[in-house]
NUFI-914186 format. One record per residue (C-alpha): x, y, z; residue number from 1. Coordinates in steps of 0.5 Angstrom, whole numbers. Layout:
+-------+-------+-------+-----+
:     X :     Y :     Z : pos :
+-------+-------+-------+-----+
:     X :     Y :     Z : NUM :
...
+-------+-------+-------+-----+
***
This chain:
+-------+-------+-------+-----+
:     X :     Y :     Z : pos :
+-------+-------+-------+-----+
:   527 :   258 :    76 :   1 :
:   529 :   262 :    80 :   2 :
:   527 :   264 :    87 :   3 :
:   525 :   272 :    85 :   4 :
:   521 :   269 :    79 :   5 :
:   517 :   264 :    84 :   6 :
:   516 :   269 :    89 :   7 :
:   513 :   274 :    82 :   8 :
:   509 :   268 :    79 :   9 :
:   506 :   267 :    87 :  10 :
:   505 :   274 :    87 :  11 :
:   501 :   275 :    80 :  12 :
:   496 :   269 :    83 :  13 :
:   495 :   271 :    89 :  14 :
:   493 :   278 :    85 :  15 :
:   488 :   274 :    80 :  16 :
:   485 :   271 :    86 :  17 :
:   483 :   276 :    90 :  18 :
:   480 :   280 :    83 :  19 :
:   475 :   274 :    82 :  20 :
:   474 :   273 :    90 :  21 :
:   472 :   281 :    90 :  22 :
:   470 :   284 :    83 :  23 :
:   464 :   278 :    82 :  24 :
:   461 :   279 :    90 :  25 :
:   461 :   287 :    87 :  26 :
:   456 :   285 :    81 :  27 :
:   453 :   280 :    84 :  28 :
:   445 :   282 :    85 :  29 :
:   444 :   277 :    91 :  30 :
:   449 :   283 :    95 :  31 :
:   446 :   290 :    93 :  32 :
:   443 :   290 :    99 :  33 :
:   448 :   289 :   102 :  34 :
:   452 :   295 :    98 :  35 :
:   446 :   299 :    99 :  36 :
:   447 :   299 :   106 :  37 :
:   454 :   300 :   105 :  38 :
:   452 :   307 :   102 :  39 :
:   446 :   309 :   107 :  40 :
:   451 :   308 :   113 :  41 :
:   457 :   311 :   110 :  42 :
:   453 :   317 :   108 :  43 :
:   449 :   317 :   115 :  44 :
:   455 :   317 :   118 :  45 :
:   459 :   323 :   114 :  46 :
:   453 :   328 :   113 :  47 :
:   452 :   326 :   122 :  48 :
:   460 :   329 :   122 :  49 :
:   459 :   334 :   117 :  50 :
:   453 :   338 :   119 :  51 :
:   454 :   335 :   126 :  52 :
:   461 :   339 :   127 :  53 :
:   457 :   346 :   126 :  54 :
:   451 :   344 :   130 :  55 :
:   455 :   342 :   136 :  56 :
:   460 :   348 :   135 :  57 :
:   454 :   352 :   137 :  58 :
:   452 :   346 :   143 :  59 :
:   458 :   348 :   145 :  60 :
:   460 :   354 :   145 :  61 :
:   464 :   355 :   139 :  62 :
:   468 :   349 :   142 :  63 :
:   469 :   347 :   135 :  64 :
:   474 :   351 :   130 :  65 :
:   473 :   352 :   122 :  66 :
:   479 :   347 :   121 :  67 :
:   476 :   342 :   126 :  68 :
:   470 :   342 :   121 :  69 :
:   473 :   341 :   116 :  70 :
:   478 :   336 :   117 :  71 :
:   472 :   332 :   121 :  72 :
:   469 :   330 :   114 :  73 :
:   476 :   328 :   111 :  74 :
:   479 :   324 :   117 :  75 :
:   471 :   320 :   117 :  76 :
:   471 :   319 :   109 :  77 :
:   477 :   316 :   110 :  78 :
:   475 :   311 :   115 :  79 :
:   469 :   309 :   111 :  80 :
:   473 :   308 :   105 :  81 :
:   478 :   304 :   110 :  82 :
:   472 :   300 :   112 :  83 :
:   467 :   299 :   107 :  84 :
:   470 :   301 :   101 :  85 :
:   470 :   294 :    99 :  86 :
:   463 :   293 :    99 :  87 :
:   460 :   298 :    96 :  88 :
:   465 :   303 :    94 :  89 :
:   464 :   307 :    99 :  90 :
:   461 :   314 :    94 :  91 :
:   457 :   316 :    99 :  92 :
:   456 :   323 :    94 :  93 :
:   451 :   322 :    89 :  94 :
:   457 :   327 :    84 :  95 :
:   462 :   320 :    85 :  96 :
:   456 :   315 :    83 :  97 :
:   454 :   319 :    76 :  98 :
:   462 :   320 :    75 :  99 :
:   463 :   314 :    76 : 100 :
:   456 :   311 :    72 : 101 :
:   458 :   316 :    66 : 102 :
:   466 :   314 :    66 : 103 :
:   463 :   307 :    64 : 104 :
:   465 :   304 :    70 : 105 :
:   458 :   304 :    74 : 106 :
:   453 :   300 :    71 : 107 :
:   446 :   305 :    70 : 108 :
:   441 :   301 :    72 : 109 :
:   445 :   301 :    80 : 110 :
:   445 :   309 :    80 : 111 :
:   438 :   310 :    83 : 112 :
:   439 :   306 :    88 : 113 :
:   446 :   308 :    91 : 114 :
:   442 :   315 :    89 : 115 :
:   436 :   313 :    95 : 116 :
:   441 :   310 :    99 : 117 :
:   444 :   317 :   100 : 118 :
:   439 :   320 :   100 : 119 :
:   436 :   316 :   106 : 120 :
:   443 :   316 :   110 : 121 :
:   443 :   323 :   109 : 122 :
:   437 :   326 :   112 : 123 :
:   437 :   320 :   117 : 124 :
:   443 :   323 :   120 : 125 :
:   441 :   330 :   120 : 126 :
:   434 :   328 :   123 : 127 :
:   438 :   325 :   129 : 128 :
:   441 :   332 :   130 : 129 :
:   436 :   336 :   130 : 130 :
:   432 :   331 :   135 : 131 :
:   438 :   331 :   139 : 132 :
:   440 :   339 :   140 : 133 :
:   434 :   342 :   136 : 134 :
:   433 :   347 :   131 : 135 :
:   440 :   351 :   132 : 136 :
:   446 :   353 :   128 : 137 :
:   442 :   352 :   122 : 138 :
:   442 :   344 :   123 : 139 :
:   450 :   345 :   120 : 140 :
:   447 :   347 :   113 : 141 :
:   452 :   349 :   107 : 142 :
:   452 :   357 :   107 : 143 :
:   456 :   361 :   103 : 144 :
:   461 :   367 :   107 : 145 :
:   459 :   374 :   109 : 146 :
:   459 :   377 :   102 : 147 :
:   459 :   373 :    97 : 148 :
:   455 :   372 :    92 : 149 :
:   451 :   365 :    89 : 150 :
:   455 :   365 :    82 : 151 :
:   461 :   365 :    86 : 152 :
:   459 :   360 :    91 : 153 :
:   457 :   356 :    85 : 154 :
:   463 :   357 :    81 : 155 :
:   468 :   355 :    88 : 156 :
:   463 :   348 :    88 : 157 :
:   464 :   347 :    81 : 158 :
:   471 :   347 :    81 : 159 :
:   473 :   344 :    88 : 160 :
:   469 :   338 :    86 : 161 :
:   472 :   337 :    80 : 162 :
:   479 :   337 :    83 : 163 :
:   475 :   331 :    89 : 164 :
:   472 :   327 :    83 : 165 :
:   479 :   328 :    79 : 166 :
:   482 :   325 :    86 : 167 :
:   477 :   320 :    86 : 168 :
:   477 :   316 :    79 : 169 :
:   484 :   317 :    79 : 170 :
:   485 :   313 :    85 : 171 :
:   479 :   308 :    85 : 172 :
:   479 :   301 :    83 : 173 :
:   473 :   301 :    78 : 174 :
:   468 :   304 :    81 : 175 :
:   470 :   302 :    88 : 176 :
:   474 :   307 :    93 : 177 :
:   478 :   302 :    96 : 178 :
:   486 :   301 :    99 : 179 :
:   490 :   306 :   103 : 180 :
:   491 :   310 :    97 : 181 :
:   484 :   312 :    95 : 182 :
:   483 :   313 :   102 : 183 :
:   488 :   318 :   104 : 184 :
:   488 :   321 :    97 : 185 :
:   480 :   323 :    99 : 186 :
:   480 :   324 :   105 : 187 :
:   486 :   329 :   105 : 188 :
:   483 :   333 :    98 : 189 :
:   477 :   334 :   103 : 190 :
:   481 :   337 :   108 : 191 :
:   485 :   341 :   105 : 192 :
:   479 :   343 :   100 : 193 :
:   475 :   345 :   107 : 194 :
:   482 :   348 :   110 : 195 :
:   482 :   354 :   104 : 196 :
:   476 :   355 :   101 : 197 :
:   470 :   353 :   107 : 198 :
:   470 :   361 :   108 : 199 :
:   467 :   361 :   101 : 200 :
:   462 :   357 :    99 : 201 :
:   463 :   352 :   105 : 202 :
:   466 :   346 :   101 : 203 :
:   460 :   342 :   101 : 204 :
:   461 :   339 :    94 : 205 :
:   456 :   333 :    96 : 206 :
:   449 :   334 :    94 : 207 :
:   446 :   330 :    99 : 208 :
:   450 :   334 :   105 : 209 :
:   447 :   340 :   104 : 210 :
:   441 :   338 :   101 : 211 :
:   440 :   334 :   108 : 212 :
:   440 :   339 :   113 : 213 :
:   437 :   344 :   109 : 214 :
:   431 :   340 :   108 : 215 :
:   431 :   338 :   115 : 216 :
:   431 :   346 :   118 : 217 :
:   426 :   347 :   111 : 218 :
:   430 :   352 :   108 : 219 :
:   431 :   351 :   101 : 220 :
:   433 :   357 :    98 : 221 :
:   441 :   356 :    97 : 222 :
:   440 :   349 :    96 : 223 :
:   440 :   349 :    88 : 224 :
:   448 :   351 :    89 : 225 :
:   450 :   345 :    93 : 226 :
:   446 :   341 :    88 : 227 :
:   449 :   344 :    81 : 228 :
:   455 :   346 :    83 : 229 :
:   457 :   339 :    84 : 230 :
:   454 :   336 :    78 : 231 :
:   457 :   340 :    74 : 232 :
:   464 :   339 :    77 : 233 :
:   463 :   332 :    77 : 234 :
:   461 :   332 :    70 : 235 :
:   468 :   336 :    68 : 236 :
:   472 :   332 :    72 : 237 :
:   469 :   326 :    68 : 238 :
:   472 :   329 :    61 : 239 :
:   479 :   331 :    64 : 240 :
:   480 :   323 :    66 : 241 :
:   479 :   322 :    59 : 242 :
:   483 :   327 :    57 : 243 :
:   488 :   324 :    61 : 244 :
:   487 :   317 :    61 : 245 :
:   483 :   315 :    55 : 246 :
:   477 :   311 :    55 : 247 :
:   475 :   307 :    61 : 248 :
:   478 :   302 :    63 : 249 :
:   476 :   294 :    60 : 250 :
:   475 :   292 :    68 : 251 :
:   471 :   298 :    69 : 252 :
:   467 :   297 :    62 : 253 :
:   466 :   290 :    65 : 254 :
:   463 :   292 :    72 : 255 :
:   458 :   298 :    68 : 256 :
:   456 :   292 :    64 : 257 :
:   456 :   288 :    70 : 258 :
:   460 :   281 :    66 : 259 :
+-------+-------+-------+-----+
***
């Protein structure tokens, strides 16, 4: 046996190894808690950065550019996939969650409760900004640019989000977001996206880091928008994956069924 098939084989068991440490602590129910939290704080802190960049842009002065807002949620993104995206997978969206629950690599019976968990992160994060700076740059809400209209800013949403899941469920480990991969990957989509198309719809594509703010400053009127927009989104890259790769993976089918 030469020495390079030794080094292979070791190599292969240490991969089985580390698949049977993580993916059972993924689906072992004792641990939710644990994964909830995950999903609570992670969001509470990307929505702190989301909506928190036009909040404090006003704080300041206008300190804070366009490109800084943008690139903040990327580079948080990417530190919370770096993290805790072994824990809990680090979806932080609830587009991700459904993505991953209809792609069948997500168990149903776990989307309510990542669904509350970012719901609570969110709205925590913006109510703390609105305790700390008050009820000024409508508290970092998703708005449209000047001119442009609902439809188009519902149509950018869709489409700039079908591009994240896309990335997403391209680079994930079943429905986790983990490794440098996944974590550059998301990071820079988010960005980049932010970078070019900010100026149009805002570049949410996440429900709940728009829902938040606008909730928390009590208009409502243009929420739907960052609602549908990215579940719609969501809902097309799931079927682009499928074109692409065909059904879900077999260690994503066992994660959906949790065996």
């Amino acid at each position: 046996m030469t020495r390079a098939h030794v080094d292979r084989t070791k190599t292969t068991a240490e991969q089985r190894m580390l698949r049977s440490a993580s993916i059972p602590d993924f689906l072992d129910s004792s641990h939710e808690w644990r994964r909830l939290f995950a999903e609570s704080w992670g969001t509470f802190l990307l929505v702190l950065v989301a909506a928190g960049a036009g909040v404090v842009s006003v704080q300041s002065g206008g300190a804070v550019t366009l490109s800084m807002k943008v690139i903040a949620p990327g580079l948080m993104v990417m530190a919370i996939i770096y993290f805790m995206g072994a824990v809990g997978g680090a979806h932080l969206n609830p587009s991700v969650t459904l993505a991953f629950a209809v792609r069948r690599n997500f168990p149903w019976r776990r989307v309510p409760g990542y669904l509350g968990a970012q719901f609570v992160g969110g709205v925590a994060a913006a109510a703390l900004l609105r305790a700390m700076f008050g009820p000024i740059g409508l508290m970092g809400a998703t708005t449209s640019g000047p001119g442009v209209s609902d439809i188009k800013a519902l149509i950018m949403e869709i489409l700039l989000t079908t591009g994240l899941i896309s990335t997403i469920l391209g680079t994930s480990s079943g429905a986790r977001n983990i490794g440098s991969n996944g974590a550059l990957a998301v990071g820079g989509y988010i960005a980049l996206a932010g970078l070019w198309a900010a100026p149009i719809s805002g570049a949410s594509m996440n429900p709940v880091r728009s829902f938040a703010p606008d909730l928390i400053r009590g208009d409502l009127l243009t929420t739907w928008i960052y609602i549908a927009g990215p579940m719609m989104g969501a809902m097309l890259a799931v079927g682009f994956e499928w074109i692409l790769k065909g059904q879900a993976t077999a260690a994503g089918t066992l994660a959906a069924r949790g065996e």
